[in-house]
MIKE-330810 format. One record per residue: residue in one letter; z, y, x of N, C-alpha, C in turn. Coordinates in steps of 0.02 Angstrom, whole numbers, plus 50000, padded with zeros to 5 digits. Layout:
AZYXZYXZYX;...
END
This chain:
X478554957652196478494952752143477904954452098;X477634950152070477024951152027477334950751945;X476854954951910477244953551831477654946451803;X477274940751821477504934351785478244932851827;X478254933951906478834934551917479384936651904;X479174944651902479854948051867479954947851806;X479564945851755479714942351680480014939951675;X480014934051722480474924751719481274928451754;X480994932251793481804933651836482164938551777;X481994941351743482314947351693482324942051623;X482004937051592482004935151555481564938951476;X481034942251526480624945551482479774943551489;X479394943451439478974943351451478344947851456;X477804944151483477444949451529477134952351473;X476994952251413476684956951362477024962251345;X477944959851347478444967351340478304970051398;X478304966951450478364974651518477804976951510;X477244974251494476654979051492476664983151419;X476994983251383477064985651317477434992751343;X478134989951397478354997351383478055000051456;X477565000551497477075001851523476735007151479;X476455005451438475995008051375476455014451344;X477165013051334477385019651310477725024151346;X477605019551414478025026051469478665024451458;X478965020151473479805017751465479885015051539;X479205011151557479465010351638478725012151679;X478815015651734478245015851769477645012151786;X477025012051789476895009051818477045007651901;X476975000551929476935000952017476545003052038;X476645002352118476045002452151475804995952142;X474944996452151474764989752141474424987052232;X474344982952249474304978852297473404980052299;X473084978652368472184979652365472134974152333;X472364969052305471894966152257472084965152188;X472224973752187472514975152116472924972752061;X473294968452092474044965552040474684972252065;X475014971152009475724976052034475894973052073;X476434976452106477034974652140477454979852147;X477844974052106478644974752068479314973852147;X479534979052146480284977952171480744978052122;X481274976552190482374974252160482204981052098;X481974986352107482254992352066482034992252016;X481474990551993481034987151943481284981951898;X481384977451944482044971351911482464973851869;X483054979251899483524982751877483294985251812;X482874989951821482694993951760482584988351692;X482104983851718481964980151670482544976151625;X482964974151671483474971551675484064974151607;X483914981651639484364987551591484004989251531;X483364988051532483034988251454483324983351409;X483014975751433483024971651387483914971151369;X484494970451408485164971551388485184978951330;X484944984451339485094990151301484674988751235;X484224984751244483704982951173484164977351128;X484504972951167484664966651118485414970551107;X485594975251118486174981351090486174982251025;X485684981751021485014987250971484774993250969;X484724996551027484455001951041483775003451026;X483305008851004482835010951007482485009551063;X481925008951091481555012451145481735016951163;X481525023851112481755028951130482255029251161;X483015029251117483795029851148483805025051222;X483355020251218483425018151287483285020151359;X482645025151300482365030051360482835034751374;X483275036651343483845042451354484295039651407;X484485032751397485135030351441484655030851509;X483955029851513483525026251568483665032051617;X483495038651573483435046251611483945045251639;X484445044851604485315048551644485525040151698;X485235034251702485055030851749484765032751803;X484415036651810483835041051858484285041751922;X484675045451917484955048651965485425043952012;X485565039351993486115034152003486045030452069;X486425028952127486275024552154485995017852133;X485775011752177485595004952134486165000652157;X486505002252171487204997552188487725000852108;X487565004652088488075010152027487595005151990;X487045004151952486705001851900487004994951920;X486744990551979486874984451981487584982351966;X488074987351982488644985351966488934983951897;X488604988751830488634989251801488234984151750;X487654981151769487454975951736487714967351745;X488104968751824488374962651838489104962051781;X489484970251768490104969751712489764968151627;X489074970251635488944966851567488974959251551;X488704955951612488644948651620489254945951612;X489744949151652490434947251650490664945151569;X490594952351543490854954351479490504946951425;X489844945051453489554941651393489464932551423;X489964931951479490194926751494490994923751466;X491304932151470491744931751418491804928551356;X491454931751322491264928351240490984922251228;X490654919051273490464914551274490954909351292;X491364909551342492144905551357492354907151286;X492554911251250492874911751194492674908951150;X492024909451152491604906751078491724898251081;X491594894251151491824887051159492424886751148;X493144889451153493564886551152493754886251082;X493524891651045493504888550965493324884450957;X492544884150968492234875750966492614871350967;X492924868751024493344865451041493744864751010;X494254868450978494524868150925494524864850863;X493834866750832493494862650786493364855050804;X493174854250862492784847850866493314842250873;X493984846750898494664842350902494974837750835;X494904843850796495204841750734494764840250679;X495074834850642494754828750595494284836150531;X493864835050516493494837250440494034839850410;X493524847450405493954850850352494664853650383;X494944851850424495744851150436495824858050486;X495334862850500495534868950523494784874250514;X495064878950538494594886150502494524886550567;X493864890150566493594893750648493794900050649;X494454898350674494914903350708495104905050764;X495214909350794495154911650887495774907250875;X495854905150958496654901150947497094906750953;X497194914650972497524919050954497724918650893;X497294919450848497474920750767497854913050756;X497734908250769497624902450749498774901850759;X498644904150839499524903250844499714910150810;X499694914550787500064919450753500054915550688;X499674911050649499664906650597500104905750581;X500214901250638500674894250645501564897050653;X501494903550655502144908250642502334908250578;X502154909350541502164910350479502454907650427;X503044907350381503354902850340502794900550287;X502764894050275502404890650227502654894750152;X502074897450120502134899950050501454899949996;X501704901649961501184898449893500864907749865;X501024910149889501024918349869500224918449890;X499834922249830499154925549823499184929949859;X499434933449888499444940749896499314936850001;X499914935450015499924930550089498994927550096;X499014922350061498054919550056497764924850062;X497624931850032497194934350047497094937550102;X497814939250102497864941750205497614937650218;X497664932650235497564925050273496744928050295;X496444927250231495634926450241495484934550261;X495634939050258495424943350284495564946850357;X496074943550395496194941950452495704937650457;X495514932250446494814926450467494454930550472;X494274934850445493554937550436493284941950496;X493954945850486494264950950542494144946550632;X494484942150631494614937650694493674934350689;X493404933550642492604931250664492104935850680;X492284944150690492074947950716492104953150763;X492854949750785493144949950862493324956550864;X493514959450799493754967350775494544966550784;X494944963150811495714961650854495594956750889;X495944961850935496094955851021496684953551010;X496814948451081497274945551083498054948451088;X497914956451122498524959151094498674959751044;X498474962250988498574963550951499124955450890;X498674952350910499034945250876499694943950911;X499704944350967500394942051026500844948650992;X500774954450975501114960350942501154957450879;X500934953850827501004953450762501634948650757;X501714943750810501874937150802502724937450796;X503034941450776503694944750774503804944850701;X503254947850685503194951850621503074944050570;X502294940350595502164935050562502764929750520;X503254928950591503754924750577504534926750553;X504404933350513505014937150481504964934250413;X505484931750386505534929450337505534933750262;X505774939050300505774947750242505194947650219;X504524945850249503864947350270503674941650207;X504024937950181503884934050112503974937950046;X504774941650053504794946350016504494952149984;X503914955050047503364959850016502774957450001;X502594951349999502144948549989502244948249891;X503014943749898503054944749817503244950749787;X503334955149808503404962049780502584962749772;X502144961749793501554961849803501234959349757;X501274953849747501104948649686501514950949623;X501804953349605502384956549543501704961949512;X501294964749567501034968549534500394969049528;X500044961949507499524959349504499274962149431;X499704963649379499454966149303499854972449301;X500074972649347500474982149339499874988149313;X500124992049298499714998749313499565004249350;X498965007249366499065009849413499625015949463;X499795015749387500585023949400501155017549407;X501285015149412501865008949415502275011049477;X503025012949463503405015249509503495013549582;X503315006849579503595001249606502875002449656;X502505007149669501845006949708501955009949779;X502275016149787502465019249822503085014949881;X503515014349849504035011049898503835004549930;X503255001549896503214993449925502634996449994;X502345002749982501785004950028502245006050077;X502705010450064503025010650111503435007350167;X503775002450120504054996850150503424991750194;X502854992150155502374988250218502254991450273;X502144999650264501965000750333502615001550384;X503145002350380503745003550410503804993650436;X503484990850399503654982750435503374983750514;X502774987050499502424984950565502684985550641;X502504984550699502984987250750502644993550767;X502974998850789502445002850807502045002350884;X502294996750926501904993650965501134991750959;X500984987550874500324987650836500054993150854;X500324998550826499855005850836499585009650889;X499875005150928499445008651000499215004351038;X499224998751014498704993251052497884995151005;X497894998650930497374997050910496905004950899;X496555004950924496125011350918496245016850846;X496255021650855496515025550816495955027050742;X495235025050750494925025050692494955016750663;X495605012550702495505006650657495044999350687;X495144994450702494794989950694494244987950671;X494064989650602493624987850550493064992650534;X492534989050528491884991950547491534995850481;X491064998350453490815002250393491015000550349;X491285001050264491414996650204491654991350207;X491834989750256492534983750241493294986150197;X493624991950227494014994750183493744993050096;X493204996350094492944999750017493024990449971;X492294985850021492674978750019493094975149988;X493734977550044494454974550044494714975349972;X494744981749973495154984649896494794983149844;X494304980049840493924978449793494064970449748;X494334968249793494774961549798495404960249753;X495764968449762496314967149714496514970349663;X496804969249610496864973349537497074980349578;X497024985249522497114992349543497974993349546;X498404989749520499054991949557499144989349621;X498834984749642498874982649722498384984649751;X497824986949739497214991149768497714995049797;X498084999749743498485008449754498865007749832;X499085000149817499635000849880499364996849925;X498794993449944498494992849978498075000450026;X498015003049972497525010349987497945015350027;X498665015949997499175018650033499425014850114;X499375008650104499665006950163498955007250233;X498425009550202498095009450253498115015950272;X498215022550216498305028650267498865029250287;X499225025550276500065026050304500015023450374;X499385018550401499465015850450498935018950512;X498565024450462498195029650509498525034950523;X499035037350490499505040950521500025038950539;X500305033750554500725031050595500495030550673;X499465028650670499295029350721498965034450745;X499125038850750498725045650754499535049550800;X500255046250727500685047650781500885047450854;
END
């Protein structure tokens, strides 16, 4: 293959392959007697495995690291492995439409772009007027728009969602919207939240947590400092529940 070929076939263009040419990220070919490259399948590959490890956000460099420990590999081991990326990002893309879909079903305004996972753990839920419930609400959205819980995890909640007790700590919750921060009443409601959960939750979800840099810091930032406290508690209550 000649450069403009394997560009169009990798979806790169011929100024990047000759760019990382220039810093030694991919070899040059052999070139042909009338001096154009020629590019093979392995070439493809490589290139292939750049531009996927770049739109990662990888360095050059760090790409050059994965490239090395690539080296040794059969090309059926790499190919296999870029065909499960494709997979993986055909995935998201089925997912990302059927929200769509979702939206485009229903009239203005009349639903949130919600995975339909989250969307039926919702629809569990006893209708209530409680502040404390809304803000879960939206921070699950937020959570579910950055694909930081799977679908287990919701099909595990959906027990919990539709417990009616599960109204009760909400307003224990809301009681202590002007409390103070030593307020007795901080400790036992922490407790009582994390003991709701199933401990099924805790081992569907990775043990440093779902949620990505300063979201925690975020979260608690959201609510007065007697529900911060027991917000703050119920999240290490729920890292050592999962650690158990």
């Amino acid at each position: 293959m000649r450069i403009g070929e394997i560009a169009a076939l990798v979806g790169l263009t011929t100024r990047a392959i000759r760019h990382y040419h220039h810093v030694g990220l991919l070899p040059e070919p052999e070139r042909r007697p009338n001096g154009y490259r020629a590019y093979t399948v392995r070439d493809a590959v490589l290139l292939a495995r750049v531009r996927r490890l770049t739109e990662l956000g990888l360095s050059l460099d760090e790409v050059r690291d994965v490239l090395a420990d690539d080296a040794g590999r059969e090309l059926a081991e790499v190919l296999a492995e870029l065909d499960a990326d494709l997979a993986r990002q055909q995935a998201e893309l089925a997912a990302r439409r059927q929200r769509l879909a979702l939206l485009l079903a229903a009239p203005p305004g009349e639903v949130e772009p919600l995975s339909p996972a989250l969307a039926a753990l919702l629809a569990k839920a006893p209708a209530t007027d409680s502040p404390s419930a809304a803000l879960d609400r939206e921070h699950l959205t937020l959570l579910d728009g950055t694909g930081a819980i799977g679908e287990e995890v919701y099909a595990l909640l959906g027990t919990l969602a539709a417990d009616p007790a599960v109204l009760g700590l909400y307003e224990r919750l809301d009681e202590l919207a002007d409390a103070p921060v030593d307020d007795p009443r901080i400790v036992p409601l922490a407790r009582a939240l994390v003991a709701a959960v199933p401990d099924e939750v805790f081992a569907a979800i990775p043990s440093d947590g779902p949620v990505a840099p300063g979201f925690k810091e975020a979260l608690l930032a959201e609510y007065p400092p007697a529900q911060a406290e027991v917000v703050r508690r119920v999240m290490e209550g729920f890292v050592e529940r999962g650690r158990g």
